[in-house]
C-alpha positions in Angstrom: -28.8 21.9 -37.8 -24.9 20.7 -37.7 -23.1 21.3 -34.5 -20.4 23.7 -34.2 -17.0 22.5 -34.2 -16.8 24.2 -30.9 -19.6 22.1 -29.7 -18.0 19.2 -31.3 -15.0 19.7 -29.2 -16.6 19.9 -26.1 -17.9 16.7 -26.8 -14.5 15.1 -27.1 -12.9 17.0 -24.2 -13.6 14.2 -21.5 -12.1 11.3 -24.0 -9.2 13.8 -24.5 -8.6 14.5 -20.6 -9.2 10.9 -19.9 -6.1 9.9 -22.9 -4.2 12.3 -21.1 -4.4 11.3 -17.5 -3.8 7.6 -18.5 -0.6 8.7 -20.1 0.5 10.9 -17.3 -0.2 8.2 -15.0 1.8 5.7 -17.1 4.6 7.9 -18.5 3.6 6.4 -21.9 1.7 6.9 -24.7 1.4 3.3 -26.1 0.7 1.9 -22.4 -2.4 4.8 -22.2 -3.4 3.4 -25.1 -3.7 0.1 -24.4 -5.4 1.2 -20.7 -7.9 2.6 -22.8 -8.4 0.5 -25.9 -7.3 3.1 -28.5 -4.6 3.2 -31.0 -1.4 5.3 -30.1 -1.7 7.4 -32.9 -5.2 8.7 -31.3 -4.1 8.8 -27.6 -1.3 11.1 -29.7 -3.8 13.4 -30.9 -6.1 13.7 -28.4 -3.0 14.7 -26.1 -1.7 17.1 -28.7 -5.2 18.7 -29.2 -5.5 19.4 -25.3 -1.2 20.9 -25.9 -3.1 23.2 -28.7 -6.3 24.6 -26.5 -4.1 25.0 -23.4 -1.1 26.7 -25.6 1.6 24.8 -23.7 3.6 21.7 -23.9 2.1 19.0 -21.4 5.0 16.6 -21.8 8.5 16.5 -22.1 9.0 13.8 -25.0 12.4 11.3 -24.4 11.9 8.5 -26.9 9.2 6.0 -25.6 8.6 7.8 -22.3 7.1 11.4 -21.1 7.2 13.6 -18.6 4.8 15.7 -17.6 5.5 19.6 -17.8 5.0 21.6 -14.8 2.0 23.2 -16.8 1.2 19.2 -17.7 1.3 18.3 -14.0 -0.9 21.1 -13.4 -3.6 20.5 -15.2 -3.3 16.6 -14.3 -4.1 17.6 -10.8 -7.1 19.4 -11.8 -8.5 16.9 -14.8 -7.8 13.5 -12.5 -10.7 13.8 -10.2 -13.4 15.0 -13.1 -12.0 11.6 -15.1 -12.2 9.5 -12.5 -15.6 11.1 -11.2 -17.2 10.7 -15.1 -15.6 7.2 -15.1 -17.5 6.0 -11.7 -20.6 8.4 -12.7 -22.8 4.8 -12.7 -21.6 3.7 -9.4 -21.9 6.7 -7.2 -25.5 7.5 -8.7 -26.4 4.0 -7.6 -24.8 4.8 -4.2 -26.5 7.8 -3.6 -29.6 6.1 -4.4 -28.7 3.2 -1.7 -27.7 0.8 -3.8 -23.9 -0.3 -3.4 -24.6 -4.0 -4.2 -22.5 -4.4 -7.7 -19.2 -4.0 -8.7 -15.4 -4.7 -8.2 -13.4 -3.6 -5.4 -9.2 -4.4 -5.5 -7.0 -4.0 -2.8 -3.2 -4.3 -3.0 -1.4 -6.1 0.6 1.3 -7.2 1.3 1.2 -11.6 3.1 1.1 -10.5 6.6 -1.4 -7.8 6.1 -4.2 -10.3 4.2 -3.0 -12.9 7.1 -3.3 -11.0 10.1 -5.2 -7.7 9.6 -7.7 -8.1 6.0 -9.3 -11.2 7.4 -12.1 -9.5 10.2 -12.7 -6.8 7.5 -12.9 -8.9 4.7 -15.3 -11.2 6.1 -17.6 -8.2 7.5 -17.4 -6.4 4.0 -18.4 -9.4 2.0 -21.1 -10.3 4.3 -22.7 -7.1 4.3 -22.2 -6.8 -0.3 -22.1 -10.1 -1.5 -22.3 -8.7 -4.5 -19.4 -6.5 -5.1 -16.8 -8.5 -6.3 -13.4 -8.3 -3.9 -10.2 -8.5 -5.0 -7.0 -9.2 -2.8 -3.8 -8.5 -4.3 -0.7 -10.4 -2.8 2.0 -7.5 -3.7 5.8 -6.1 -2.3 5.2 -2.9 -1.5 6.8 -1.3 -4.0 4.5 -3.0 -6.4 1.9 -1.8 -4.4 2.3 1.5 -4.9 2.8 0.7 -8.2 -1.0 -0.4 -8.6 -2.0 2.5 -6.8 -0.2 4.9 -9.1 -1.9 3.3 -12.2 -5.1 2.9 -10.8 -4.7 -0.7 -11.0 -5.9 -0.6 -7.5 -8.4 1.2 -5.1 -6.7 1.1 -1.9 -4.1 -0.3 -0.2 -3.2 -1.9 3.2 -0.1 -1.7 5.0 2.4 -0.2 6.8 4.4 2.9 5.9 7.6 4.1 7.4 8.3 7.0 4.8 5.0 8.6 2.9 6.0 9.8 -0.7 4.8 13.1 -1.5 2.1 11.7 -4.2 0.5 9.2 -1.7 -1.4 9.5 2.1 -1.5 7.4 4.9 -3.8 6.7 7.4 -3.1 4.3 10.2 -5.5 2.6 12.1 -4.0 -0.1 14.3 -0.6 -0.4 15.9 1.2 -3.4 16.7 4.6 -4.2 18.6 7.7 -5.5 18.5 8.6 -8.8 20.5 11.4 -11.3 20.6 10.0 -14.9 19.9 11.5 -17.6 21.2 11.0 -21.8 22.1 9.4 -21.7 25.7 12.6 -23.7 26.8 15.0 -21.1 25.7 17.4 -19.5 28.2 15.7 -16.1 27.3 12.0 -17.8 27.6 11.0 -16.4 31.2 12.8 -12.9 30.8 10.8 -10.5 31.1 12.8 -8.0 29.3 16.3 -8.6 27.3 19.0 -6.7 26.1 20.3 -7.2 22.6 23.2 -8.4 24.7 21.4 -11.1 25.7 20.1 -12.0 21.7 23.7 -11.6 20.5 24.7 -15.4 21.3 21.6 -17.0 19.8 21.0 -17.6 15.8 18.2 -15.0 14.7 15.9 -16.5 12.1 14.6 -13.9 9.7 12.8 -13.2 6.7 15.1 -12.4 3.4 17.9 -9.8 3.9 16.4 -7.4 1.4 13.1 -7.0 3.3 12.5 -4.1 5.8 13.0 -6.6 8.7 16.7 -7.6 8.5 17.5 -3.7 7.3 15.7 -3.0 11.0 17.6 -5.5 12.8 20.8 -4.5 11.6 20.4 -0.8 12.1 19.7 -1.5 15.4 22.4 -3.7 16.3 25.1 -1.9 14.3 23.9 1.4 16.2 24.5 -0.1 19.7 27.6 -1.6 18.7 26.5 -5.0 19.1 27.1 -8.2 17.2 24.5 -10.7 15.9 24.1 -13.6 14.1 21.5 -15.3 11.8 20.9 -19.0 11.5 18.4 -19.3 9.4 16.3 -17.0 6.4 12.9 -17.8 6.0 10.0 -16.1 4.4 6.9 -15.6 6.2 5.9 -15.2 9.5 4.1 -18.4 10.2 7.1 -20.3 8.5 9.5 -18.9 10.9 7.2 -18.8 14.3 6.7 -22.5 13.0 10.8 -22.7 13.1 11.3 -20.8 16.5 9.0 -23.8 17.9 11.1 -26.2 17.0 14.2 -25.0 18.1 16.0 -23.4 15.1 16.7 -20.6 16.8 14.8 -17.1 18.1 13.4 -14.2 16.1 12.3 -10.5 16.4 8.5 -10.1 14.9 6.1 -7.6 14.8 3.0 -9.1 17.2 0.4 -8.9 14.4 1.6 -12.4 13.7 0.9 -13.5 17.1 -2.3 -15.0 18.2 -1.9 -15.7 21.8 -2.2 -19.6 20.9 1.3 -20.2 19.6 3.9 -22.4 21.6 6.6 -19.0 22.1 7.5 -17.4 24.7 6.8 -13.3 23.8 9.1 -10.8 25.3 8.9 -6.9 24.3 10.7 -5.0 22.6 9.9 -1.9 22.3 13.1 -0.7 24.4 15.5 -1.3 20.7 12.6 -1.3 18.2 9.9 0.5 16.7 6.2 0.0 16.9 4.4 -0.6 13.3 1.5 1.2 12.4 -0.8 -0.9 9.6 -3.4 1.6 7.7 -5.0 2.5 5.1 -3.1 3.7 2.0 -4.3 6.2 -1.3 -3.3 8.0 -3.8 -3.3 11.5 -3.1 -6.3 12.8 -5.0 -8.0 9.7 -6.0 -11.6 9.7 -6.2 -12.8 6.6 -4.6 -15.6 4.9 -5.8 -18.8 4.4 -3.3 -17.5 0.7 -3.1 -14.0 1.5 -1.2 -15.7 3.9 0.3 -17.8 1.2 2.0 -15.0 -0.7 2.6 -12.7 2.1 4.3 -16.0 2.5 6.5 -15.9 -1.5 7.3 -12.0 -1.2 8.3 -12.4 1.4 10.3 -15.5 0.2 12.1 -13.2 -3.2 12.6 -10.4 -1.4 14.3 -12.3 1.0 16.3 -11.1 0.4 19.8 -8.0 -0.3 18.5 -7.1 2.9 16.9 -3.3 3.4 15.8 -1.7 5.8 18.6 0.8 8.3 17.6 4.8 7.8 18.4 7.4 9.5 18.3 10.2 8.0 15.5 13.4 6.1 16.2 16.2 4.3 15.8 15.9 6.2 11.9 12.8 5.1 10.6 12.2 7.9 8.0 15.7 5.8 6.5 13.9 3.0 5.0 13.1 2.7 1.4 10.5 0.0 1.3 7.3 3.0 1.3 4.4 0.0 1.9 5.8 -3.0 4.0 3.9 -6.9 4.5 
């Protein structure tokens, strides 16, 4: 007996909910299609056929982009997690049967992160599912929300000043800002400093528009003090690597110490904010049973050194850079 066309249509809702969320998620209707491996003209329909059940507009149409409606936003919030929970169907099935032992995991970080937090993690996680294929992505961290907003990634790693209203943040380890210097520097046996006392010395820091210098010149601009910088230079092991040698002194974050480099350390914490690194999603993604194994590993890493709340300052809610190194 032939199906009803009601049937029929049932049949194609998840294809037409899953055309729709990749478009939403894109802001266009030939990118969706690509995602997918469809022709525009079909993403097109399946979209409009959803605009026709629903009786409402689901995008606003300007030229090659769209917008999503308030109605369209609406029901994006409720069709994301049944797409993404179809799309993973396989996966979490195997998981609940105890097998997480296949797939492909990617995780968007910024240098510092996959240097100095990742690598504990990464080897636990690997050693425990060899065969679930991990990928790091080396990203800014506006690309790596990016990736997180098209599902290009799973997760993300990183640090997060200001939390946009489409993303969460959980933090799990804190670390601390210290002045670095050679240990035969005037400043080497301080135990504290003043940024009186950094304001005749070069600063070497990473490039101007990182979150970094922004932080360094907030601060000295809002005590009225001077500075200088003698040298830019990307990374943190490049410019410990150039404090030791003499070039000059810098202000770091002490996730790139080790306790075996040649500096002298001295806190800051008096002029500077502590950074919180954690773990960072979209709000409402459905994760598959592989980062879910993962987030498990992190936070099993990082256990007795659990992120502690502080209180803001020096303006960090002012900083534009959402996901930093």
């Amino acid at each position: 007996m032939a199906s009803s066309p009601q049937i029929h249509y049932k049949q194609n809702r998840l294809k037409q909910l899953r055309a729709f969320c990749h478009a939403a998620r894109t802001g266009s209707v030939s990118a969706a299609a690509e995602q997918i491996f469809l022709s525009q003209p079909t993403v097109s329909l399946q979209i409009q056929a959803l605009e026709r059940e629903f009786d409402t507009m689901l995008f606003e149409r300007r030229g090659p982009k769209i917008k999503l409606t308030p109605e369209g936003d609406l029901l994006y919030q409720l069709a994301q997690p049944l797409v993404e929970g179809m799309d993973k169907l396989h996966e979490t099935f195997a998981t609940h049967c105890g097998r997480v032992d296949q797939g492909i995991l990617n995780i968007a970080a910024g240098e510092s992160t996959i240097l100095y937090i990742l690598p504990e993690p990464v080897r636990h996680f690997t050693a425990q599912f060899p065969g679930i294929e991990l990928k790091l992505h080396n990203v800014t961290g506006r690309d790596g929300l990016a990736m997180l907003r098209a599902d290009e990634a799973d997760l993300a790693i990183g640090s997060m000043l200001e939390v946009p209203d489409d993303i969460t943040y959980r933090p799990i380890v804190t670390f601390y800002p210290k002045l670095i210097a050679p240990l035969d520097h005037p400043l080497a046996h301080k135990e504290s400093v003043s940024l009186e006392d950094i304001a005749p010395y070069g600063l070497i820091l990473p490039p101007r528009h990182l979150s970094t210098w922004r932080i360094v010149d907030l601060v000295f601009r809002q005590n009225n003090v001077s500075y200088q910088v003698s040298l830019e230079a990307g990374g943190w092991e490049v410019i410990k690597k150039y404090v030791e040698l003499g070039l000059g002194i810098s202000i770091v974050t002490d996730v790139c110490l080790n306790g075996d480099d040649n500096l002298a350390c001295i806190p800051l914490e008096r002029y500077f904010p502590r950074r919180s690194y954690g773990i960072v999603l979209r709000r409402g993604k459905f994760l598959s049973p592989q980062a879910k194994r993962f987030l498990e590993v992190v936070d099993n890493a990082f256990a007795d050194r659990r992120s502690e709340p502080h209180q803001q300052t020096m303006g960090e809610v002012e900083w534009e850079d959402a996901l930093l190194g």
